[in-house]
N, C-alpha and C positions, 0 to 999 in steps of 0.2 A: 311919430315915434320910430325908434331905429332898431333895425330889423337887425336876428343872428341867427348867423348860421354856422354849425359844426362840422368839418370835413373829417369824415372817416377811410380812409384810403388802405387798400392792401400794394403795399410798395414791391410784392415778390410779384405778382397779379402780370400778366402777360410778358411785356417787354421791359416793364418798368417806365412806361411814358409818361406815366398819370404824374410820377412825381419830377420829371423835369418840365411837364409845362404847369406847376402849380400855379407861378406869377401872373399866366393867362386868366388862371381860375380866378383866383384873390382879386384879380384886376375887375372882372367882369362883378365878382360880388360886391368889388368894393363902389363901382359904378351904378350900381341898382342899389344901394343904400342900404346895405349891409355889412356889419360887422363880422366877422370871422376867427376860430381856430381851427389848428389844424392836428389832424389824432392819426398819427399812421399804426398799422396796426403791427406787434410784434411779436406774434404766436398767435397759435389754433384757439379759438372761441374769444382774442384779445376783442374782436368786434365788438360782439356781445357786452362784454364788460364796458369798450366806450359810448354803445348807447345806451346801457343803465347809465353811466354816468353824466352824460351830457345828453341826452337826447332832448332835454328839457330845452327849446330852442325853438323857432321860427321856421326853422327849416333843416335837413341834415341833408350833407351831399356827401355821398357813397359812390367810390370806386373801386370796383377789384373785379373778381369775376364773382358767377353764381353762386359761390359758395361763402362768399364774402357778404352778399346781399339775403342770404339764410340765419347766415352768424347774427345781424342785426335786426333780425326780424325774433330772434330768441328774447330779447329784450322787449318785446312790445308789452307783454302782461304786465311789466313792473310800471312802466308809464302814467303818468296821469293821464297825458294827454300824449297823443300822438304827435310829430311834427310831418309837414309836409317834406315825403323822399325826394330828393333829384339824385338820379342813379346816371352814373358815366362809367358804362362796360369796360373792361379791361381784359377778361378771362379767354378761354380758348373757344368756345361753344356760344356763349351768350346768348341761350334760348328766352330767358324772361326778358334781357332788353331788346332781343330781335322782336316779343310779344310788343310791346312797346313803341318800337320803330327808332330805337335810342341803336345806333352805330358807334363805331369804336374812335370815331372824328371826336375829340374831345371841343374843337371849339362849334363842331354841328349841335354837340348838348350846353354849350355854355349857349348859343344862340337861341335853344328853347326857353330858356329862361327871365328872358329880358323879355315874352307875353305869356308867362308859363299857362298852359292847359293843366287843373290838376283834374284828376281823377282817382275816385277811391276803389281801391280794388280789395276783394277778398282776401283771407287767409285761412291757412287751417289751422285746426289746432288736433295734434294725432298722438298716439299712445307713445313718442317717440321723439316729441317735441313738435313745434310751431314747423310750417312749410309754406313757400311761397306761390310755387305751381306744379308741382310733380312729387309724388310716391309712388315706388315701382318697386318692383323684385321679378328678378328672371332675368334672361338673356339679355345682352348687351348693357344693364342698368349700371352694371360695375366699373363698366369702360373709365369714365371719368377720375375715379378716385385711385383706381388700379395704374393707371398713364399716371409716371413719374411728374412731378414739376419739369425734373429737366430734360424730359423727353418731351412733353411739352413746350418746353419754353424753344427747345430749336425747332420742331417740325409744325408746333400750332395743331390745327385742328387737322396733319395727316397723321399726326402720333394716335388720335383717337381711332383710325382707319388701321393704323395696320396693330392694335389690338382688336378690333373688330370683326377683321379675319378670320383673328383665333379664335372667337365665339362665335364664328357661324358655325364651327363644328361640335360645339358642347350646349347645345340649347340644354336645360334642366327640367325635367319633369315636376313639378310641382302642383302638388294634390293639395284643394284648398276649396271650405265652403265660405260663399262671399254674401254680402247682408244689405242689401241697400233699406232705404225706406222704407218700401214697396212687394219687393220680391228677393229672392235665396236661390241662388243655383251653386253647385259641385260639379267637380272636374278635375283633368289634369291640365296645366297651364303651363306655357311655356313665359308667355310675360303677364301681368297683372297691373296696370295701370290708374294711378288716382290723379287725377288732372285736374288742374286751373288754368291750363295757357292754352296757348294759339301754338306756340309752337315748341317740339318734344325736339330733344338729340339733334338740333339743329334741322329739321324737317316742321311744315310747316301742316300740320294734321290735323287740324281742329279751327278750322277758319270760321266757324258759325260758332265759337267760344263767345262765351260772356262772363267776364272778368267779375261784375258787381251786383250779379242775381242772387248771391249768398247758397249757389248749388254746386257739386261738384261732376267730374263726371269719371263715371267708372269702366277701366275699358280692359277686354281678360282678349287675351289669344291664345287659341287653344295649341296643347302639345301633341302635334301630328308626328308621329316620326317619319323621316326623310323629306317630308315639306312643309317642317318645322319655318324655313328661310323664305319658302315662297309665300307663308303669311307675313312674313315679316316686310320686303319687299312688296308685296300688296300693296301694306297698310299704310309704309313708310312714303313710300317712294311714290304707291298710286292713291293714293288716299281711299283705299277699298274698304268701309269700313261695313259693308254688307253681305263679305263672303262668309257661306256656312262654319258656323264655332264661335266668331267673332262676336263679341257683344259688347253693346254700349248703354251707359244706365248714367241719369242726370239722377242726382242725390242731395241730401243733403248732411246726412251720414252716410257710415260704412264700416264693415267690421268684415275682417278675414282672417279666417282660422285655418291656421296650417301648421308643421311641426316639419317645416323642409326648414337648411339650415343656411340656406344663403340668407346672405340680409340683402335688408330694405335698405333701397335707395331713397333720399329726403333733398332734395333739390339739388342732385349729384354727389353728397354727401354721404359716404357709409354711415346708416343707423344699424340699430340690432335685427335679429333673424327672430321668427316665430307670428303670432298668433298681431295683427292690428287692429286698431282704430282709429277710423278721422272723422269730425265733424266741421262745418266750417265755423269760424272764429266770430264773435259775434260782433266788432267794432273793426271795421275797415281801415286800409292805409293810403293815407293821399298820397298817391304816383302823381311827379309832373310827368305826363304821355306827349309823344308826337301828336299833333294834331291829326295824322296820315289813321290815329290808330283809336279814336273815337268809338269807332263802330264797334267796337267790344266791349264799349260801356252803354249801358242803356239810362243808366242818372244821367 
């Protein structure tokens, strides 16, 4: 029986590569025995609407950046069935394909695919909508959606740096009581963290992550004033996830009530400010993974 697949592509999405080597793509799906369209996207949440539309398929191959791979993940509740993702990075950051070990080599992702590994991996579902591997609020979470496209598009991921700058000097105090399963703690908080991945803001901070145990993991830094930066640098840079204030909580819910008014970050994605909830989603989504990146799945 002959297999289809739906290509979903954000065409603004880094340099615009993805859509001049399509012929690569079509080539390779058309040699593995697959049928193909192609759906490029044109506007904010168009994703979304082409996988309600088409998702119904064999497989769907997704290019853009992170926020393009959030877009189609908004779509999963209406699905019957889910199809198997193949994602081919294209964005500035690429924290969930770097989880992955998917590079921005479009013919290194077409080459996983001719012995695909799939792996199903979690998702959440939050008071805010569906997320892939990161809710966050507080310092630095902004950076992303704040960095223009076209300051983006020329400097890449040093446009994300010299906004970064500018928020080392405004970390935000944020007063907030957090809910896991198990236990409740209050504080002031400089960042607040809802994780599924292996790697955050292009740092790689969670290397004993496990993608498909259906748990999240809850990580608060506390609001120190003047060594607000030295937590941050710690935790980023040294992966210190044991100095005093810091906390780490595996979950399977989570609720955070707070009345600060920055918003929440949804897989770099501005959502709304206030009071949250996530649990994880109870039907998983088949990622084709690098074989390199196994170790994060325990199925």
């Amino acid at each position: 029986m002959q297999k289809h697949c739906n290509i979903i592509f954000n065409p603004n999405s880094g340099r615009g590569t993805f859509k001049n080597e399509l012929g690569k793509v079509t080539k390779t799906l058309t040699s593995l025995g697959y049928t193909w369209n192609i759906y490029p996207t044109e506007h904010p949440k168009h994703a979304t609407e082409l996988m309600q539309e088409h998702g119904n398929s064999d497989m769907v191959l997704v290019s853009g950046g992170d926020g393009t791979m959030h877009e189609v993940l908004q779509a999963v509740e209406s699905l019957p069935d889910i199809p198997v993702v193949a994602y081919i990075p294209s964005g500035t950051a690429n924290d969930f394909g770097k989880t992955l070990g998917l590079s921005k080599r479009i013919v290194s992702n077409l080459q996983l695919l001719k012995q695909p590994v799939v792996k199903h991996k979690d998702i959440v579902r939050s008071s805010f909508g569906m997320f892939n591997y990161i809710a966050a609020i507080g310092n630095y979470v902004d950076i992303s959606y704040k960095t223009t496209k076209r300051m983006k598009k020329i400097w890449g991921f040093l446009a994300y740096v010299f906004f970064g700058i500018k928020a080392f000097f405004t970390a935000p105090r944020i007063q907030a009581t957090i809910q896991t399963d198990d236990e409740s703690w209050s504080g002031a908080f400089s960042l607040i963290l809802v994780v599924n991945s292996e790697s955050v803001g292009g740092f790689k901070i969670l290397p004993d992550a496990k993608l498909d145990d259906h748990y999240l993991e809850v990580i608060t830094l506390p609001y120190v004033p003047i060594f607000n930066n030295v937590y941050f640098a710690s935790f980023f840079l040294f992966k210190k996830l044991n100095l005093p204030g810091i906390k780490r909580v595996k979950t399977r819910k989570v609720s955070v009530e707070t009345t600060h008014d920055r918003a929440w970050s949804l897989d770099g994605e501005v959502a709304q400010s206030g009071a949250f909830e996530a649990s994880v989603y109870e039907t998983q989504v088949p990622f084709v993974v690098n074989p390199k990146k196994v170790y994060l799945f325990d199925a």
